[in-house]
C-alpha angles and dihedrals in degrees: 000000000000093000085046089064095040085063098040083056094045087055088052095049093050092040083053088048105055090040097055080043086053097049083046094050087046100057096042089057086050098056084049093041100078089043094050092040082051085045099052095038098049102025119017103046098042083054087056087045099052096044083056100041086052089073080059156091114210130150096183104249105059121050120289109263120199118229092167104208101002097100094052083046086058092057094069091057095038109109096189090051098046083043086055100043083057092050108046083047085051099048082046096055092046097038104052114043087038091044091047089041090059104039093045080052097054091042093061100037086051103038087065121088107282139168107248097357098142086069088042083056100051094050092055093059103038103091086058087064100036115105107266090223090060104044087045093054088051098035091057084043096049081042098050105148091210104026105010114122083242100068094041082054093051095044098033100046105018094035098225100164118246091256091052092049114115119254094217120188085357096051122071104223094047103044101084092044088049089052090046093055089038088051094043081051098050102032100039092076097057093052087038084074102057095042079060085054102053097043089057089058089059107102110249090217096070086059090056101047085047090047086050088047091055086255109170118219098257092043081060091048096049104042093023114025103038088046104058088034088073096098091046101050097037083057090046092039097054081044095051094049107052081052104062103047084054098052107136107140098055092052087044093055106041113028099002080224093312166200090027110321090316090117105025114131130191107252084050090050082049086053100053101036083059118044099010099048093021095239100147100157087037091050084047088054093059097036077060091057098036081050093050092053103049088045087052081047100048090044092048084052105057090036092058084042099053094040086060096035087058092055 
């Protein structure tokens, strides 16, 4: 009788205890219900829907006809989008490692011991908080190829006569050039700061064993600094990345993808496939590539990364 009742007890206890596990369950899902509802509504529908619209033709007015692969087999005779895909691999290549090199640059000149860094610091980062609308109007202003300070600088100082002065934003040759140093200006702060943060992590102590060891500066930066920095620049480097193959409003803003096709990019090219020639199936199709290709970059990434994280 008295074992009867231990085990009743026991069944009660463990009743109680899946319940109270079930409420808790319960109110868990339902903190992460309203974010994945917004997930799967906003994100992860329109992505299915893209991936199926890219087998399409649809202008958004008339029904939705399949072509199946047409639209990928366009891609190889179509001379904007080849011009986009150069460029955004150009504006990549120039972007990242310049834009790194910089902000690495400003970290460790502002995380030593300086007279007024903080604001230093703050107008450094500064351009990455300013209204876009606002640096691109002054930047093309301070660029002017006829009437911009630069220009004067360049004629006036270093005497570069006014047919060998660069065109800037207006000129060809020059535009993409002119977006890569806009984009190094308004996006080093930011990685700047977490360069800063990164260097504050380092351990003081490993600077003064290599000072007491006749270590040069740029013996400590080399063997100390960019070491214990790798964290910090994979991370900045996959963000960067992904960044940069996604730049739109930059392009919007300065060039608007000009002149000619010299600083179109593909998201802008997406952009106007889509809403400015009505291509919505056409403009899927290359979200799908643009998509594959920063997916084969990213992997490439974290493989390279984990080879050389497991010497």
């Amino acid at each position: 009788m008295h074992k009867t009742k231990e085990i009743d007890i026991i069944s009660i206890k463990k009743k109680r205890e899946k319940s109270r596990q079930l409420r808790q369950t319960i109110v868990a899902y339902s903190f992460l219900l309203p974010n994945f509802a917004g997930f799967v509504i906003f994100t992860m529908l329109p992505i299915i829907f893209a991936v199926v619209l890219s087998f399409c033709n649809w202008d958004g007015n008339h029904p939705i006809e399949f072509v199946g692969i047409k639209n990928y087999l366009n891609l190889g005779t179509d001379a904007r989008f080849q011009a986009a895909l150069v460029n955004t691999i150009a504006y990549c290549l120039g972007h990242i490692p310049l834009t790194m090199v910089c902000s690495l640059g400003l970290a460790v000149l502002l995380n030593r011991k300086l007279k007024g860094r903080n604001i230093f610091r703050t107008l450094a980062f500064f351009p990455y908080v300013a209204s876009l609308v606002a640096v691109a109007v002054v930047w093309n202003m301070l660029f002017n190829p006829q009437m911009g300070p630069v220009n004067m600088i360049l004629n006036q100082i270093l005497k570069i006569p006014p047919q060998s002065l660069p065109g800037w934003a207006a000129d060809k040759d020059w535009a993409m050039i002119t977006v890569v140093m806009f984009s190094i200006w308004k996006s080093m702060g930011y990685y700047m700061v977490i360069y800063l943060a990164g260097l504050q992590g380092i351990p003081s102590d490993l600077y003064e064993s290599a000072s007491l060891d006749g270590a040069t500066g740029w013996q400590k930066f080399h063997y100390i600094t960019w070491p214990m920095l790798s964290a910090t620049t994979f991370f900045v480097l996959v963000m960067m990345t992904i960044a940069s193959f996604k730049v739109y409003d930059l392009i919007y803003m300065l060039t608007q993808g000009g002149p000619g096709t010299s600083t179109l990019v593909l998201v802008y090219h997406i952009y106007n496939t889509a809403f400015v020639n009505g291509k919505y199936g056409y403009a899927s199709c290359i979200s799908m590539v643009l998509f594959v290709i920063v997916l084969a970059v990213t992997i490439i990434q974290f493989t390279w990364e984990k080879k050389h994280a497991d010497y």
